[in-house]
KEKE-3310 file (N, C-alpha, C; in steps of 0.2 Angstrom, whole numbers, plus 5000, padded with zeros to 4 digits):
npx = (4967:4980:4996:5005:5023:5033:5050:5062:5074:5082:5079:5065:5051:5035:5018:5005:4989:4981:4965:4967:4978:4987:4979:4979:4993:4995:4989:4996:5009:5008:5009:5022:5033:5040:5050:5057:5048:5055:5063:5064:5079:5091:5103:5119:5131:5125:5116:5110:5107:5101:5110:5117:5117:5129:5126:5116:5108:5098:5097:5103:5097:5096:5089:5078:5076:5074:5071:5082:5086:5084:5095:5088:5084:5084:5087:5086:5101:5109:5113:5129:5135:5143:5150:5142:5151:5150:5157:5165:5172:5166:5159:5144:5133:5137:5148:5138:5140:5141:5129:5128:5119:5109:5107:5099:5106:5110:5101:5108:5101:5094:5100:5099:5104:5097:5095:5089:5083:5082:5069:5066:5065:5058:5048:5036:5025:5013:5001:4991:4979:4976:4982:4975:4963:4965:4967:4957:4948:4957:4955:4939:4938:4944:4937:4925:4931:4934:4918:4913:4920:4917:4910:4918:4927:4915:4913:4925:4926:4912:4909:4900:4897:4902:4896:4900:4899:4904:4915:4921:4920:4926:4941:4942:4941:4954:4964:4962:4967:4979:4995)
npy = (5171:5159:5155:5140:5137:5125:5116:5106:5096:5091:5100:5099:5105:5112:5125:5128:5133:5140:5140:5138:5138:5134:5119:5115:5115:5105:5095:5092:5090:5076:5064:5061:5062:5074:5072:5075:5083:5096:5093:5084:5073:5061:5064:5062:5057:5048:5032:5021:5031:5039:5045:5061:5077:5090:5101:5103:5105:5115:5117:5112:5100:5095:5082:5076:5057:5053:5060:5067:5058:5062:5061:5049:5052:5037:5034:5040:5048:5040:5046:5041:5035:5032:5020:5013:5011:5003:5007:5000:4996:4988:4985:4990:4994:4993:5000:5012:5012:5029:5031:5032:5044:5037:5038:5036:5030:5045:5045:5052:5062:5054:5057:5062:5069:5077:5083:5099:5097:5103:5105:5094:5102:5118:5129:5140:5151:5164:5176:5180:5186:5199:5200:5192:5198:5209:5202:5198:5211:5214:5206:5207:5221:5221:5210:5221:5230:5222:5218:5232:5236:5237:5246:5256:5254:5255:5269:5274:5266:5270:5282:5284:5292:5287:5285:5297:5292:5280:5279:5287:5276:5266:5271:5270:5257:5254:5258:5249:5237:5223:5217)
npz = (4276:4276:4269:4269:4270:4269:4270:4266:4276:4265:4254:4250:4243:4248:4244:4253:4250:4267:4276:4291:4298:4308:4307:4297:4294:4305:4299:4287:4292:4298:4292:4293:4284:4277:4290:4305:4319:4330:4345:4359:4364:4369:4375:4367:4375:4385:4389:4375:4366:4351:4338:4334:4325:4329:4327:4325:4335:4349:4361:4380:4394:4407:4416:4430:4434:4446:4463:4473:4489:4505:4520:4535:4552:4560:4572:4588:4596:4611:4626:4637:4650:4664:4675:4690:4705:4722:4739:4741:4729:4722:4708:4704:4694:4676:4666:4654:4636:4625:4611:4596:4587:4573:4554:4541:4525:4513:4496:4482:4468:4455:4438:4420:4405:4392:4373:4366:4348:4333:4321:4306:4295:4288:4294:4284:4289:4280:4281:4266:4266:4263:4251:4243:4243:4237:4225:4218:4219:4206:4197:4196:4194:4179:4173:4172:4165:4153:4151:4146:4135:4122:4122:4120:4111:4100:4102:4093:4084:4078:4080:4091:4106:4121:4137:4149:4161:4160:4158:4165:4177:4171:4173:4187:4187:4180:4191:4200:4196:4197:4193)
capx = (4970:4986:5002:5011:5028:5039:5056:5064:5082:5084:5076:5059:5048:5030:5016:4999:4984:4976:4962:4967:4988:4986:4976:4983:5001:4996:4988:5002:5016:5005:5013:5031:5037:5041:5055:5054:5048:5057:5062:5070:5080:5094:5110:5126:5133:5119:5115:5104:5104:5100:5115:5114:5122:5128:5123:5105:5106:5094:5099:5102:5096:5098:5080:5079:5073:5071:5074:5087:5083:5089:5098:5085:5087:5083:5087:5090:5109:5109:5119:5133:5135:5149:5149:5143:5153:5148:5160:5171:5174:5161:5155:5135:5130:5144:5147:5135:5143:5138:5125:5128:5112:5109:5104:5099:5109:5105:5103:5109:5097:5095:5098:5102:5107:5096:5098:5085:5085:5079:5066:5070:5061:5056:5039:5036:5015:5010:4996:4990:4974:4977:4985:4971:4959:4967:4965:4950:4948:4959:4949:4932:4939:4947:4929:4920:4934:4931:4912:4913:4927:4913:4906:4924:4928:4908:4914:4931:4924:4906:4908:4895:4901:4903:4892:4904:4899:4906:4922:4924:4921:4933:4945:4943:4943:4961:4969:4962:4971:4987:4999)
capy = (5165:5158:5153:5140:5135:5120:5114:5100:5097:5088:5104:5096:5110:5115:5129:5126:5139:5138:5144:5138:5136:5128:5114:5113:5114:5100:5089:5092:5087:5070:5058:5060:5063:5080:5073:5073:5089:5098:5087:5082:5066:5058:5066:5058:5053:5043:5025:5021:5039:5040:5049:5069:5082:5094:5109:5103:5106:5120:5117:5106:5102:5089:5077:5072:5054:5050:5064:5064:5056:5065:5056:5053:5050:5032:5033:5045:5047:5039:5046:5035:5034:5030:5012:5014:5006:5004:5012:4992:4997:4983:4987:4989:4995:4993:5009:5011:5020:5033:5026:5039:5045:5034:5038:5031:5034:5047:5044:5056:5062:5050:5062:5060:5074:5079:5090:5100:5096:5107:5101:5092:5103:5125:5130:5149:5154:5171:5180:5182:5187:5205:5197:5189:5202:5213:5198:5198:5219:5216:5203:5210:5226:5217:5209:5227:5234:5217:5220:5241:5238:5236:5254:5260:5250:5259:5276:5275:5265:5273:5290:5284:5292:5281:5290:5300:5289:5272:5281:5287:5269:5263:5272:5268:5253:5252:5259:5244:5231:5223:5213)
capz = (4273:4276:4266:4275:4263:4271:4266:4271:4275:4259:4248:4246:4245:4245:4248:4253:4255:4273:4279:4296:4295:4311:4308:4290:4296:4307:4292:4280:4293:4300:4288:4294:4275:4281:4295:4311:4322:4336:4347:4366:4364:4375:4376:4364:4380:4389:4386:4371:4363:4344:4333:4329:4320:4337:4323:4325:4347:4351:4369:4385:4400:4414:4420:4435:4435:4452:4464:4479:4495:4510:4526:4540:4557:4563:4582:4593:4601:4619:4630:4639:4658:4668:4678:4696:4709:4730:4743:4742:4723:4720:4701:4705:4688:4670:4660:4645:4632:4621:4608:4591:4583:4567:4552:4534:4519:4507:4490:4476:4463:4447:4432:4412:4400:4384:4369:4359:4341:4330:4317:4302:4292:4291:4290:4284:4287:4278:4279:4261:4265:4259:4244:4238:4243:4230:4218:4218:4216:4201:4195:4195:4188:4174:4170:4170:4158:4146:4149:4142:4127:4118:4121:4116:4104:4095:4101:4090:4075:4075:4084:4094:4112:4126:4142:4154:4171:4161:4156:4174:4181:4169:4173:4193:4188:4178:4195:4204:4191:4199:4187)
cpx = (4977:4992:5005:5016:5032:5042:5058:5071:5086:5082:5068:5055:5039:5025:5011:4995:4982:4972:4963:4973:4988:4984:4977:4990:5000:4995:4993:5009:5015:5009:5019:5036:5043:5049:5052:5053:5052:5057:5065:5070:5087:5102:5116:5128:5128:5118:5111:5101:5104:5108:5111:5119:5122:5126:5115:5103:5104:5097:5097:5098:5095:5091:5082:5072:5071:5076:5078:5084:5087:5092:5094:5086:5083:5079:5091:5098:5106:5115:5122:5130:5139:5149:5150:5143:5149:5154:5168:5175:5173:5157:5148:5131:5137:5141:5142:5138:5139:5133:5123:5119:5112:5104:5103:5102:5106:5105:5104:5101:5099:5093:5100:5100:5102:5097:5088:5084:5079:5074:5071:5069:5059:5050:5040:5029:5015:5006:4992:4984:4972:4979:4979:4964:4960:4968:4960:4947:4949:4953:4941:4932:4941:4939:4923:4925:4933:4923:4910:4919:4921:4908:4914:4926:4924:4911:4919:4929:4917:4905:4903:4898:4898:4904:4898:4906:4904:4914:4927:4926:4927:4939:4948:4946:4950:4967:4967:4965:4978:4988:5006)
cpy = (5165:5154:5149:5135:5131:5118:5111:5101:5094:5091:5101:5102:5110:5121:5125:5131:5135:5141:5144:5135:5133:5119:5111:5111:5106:5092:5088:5087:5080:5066:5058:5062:5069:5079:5072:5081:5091:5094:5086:5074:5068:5062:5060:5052:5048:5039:5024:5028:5036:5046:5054:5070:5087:5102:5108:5102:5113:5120:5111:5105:5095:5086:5076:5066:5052:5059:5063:5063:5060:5058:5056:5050:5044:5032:5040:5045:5044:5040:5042:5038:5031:5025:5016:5008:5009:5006:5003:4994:4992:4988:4985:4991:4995:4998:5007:5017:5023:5030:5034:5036:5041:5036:5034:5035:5039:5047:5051:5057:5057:5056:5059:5068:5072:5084:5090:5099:5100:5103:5099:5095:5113:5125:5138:5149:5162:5171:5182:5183:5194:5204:5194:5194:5206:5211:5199:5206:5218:5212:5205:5215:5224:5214:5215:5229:5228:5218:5226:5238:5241:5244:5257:5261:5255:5267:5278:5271:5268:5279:5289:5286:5288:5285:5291:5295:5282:5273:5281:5280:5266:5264:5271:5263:5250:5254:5253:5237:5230:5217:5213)
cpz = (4274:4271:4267:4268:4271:4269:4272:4270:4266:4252:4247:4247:4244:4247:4247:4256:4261:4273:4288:4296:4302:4310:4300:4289:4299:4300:4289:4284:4297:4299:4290:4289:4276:4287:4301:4314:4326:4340:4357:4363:4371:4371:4371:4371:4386:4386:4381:4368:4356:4344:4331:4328:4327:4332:4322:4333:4345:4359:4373:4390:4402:4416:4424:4436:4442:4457:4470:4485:4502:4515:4532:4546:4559:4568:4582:4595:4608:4621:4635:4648:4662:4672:4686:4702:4718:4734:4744:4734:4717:4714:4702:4696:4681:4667:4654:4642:4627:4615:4604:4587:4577:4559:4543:4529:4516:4502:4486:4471:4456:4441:4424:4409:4392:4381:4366:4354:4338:4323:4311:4294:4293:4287:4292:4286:4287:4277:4271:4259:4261:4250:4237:4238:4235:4223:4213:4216:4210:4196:4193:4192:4180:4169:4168:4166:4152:4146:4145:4136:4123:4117:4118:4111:4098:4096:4095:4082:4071:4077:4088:4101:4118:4132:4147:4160:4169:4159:4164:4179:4180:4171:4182:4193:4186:4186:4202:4201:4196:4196:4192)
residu = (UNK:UNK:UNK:UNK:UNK:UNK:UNK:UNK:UNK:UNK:UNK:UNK:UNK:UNK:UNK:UNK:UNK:UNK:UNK:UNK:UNK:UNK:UNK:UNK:UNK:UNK:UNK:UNK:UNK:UNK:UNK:UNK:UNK:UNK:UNK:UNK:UNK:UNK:UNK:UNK:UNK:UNK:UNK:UNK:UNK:UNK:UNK:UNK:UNK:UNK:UNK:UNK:UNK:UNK:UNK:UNK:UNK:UNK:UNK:UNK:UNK:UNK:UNK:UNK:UNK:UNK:UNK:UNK:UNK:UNK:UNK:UNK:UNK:UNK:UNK:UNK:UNK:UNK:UNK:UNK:UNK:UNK:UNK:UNK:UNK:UNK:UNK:UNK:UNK:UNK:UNK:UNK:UNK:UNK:UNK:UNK:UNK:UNK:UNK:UNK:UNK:UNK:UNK:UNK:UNK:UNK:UNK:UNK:UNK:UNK:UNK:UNK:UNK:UNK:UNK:UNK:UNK:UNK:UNK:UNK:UNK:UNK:UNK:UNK:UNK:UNK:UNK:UNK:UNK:UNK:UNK:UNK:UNK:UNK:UNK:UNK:UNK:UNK:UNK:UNK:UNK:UNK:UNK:UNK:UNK:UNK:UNK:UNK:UNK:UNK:UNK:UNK:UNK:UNK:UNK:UNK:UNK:UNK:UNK:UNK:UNK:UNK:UNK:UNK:UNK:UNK:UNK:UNK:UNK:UNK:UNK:UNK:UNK:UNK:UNK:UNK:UNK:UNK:UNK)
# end
């Protein structure tokens, strides 16, 4: 059995036994009443961010919405060629000139900046299965010392003795009490 105690930033307090502090914890923090959980939002500085307190960032970190595009090659280079004339100094073919390799821009990465935020809200869960085990001990012993008085009770007002094995028990039972 589990324990789980939640406080909100505003003091509101409570606990509630679980048997299953997971799916307990999840019930109790459903309705939103609670605050909001742990969170990623959008960084102060980016467009359309919600307002924090910067003592309630757990920490950063940079998304990449779109990722970078490299630069890629279109076309080849062609190499140039020198204009060939005839032995008159008759232009038989016109220079081609060098023809640079082309490529496509590249784009940068599209990024935005957010923060952690820490809940709005602390949640303890403890074990207190031990706790109630030992309740439970005292309890039971508790009911066998109120079940025997009544032999004690007769030993002290009637002399009647009160058999050795129930004295014994009883008295097992007083170091199993917890108050």
């Amino acid at each position: 059995m589990k324990l789980i105690k939640i406080t909100s930033k505003t003091g509101q307090y409570m606990e509630s036994p679980q048997a299953d502090a997971e799916s307990g914890l999840a019930l109790i923090l459903s309705d939103g009443s609670w605050g909001k959980p742990e969170r990623w939002v959008l960084h102060k500085d980016e467009p359309m961010a919600e307002g924090y307190d910067e003592a309630d960032v757990l920490e950063e970190r940079i998304v990449e919405d779109m990722p970078a595009v490299e630069a890629v090659l279109i076309s080849e280079a062609i190499p140039g060629s020198p204009a060939v004339m005839d032995e008159a100094g008759n232009i038989v073919q016109a220079e081609i000139p060098e023809t640079p390799a082309v490529y496509s821009e590249a784009i940068p990465a599209r990024t935005h900046k957010e923060v952690k935020l820490r809940a709005e809200y602390t949640v303890e869960i403890e074990d207190i299965s031990a706790m109630l085990e030992l309740q439970s001990l005292s309890i039971e012993a508790l009911r066998y010392l109120e079940s025997t008085d009544w032999m004690i009770i007769r030993e002290i007002d009637a002399g009647i003795p009160c058999p050795a094995e129930v004295k014994q028990a009883r008295a097992e039972a007083r170091t199993k009490v917890v108050k």
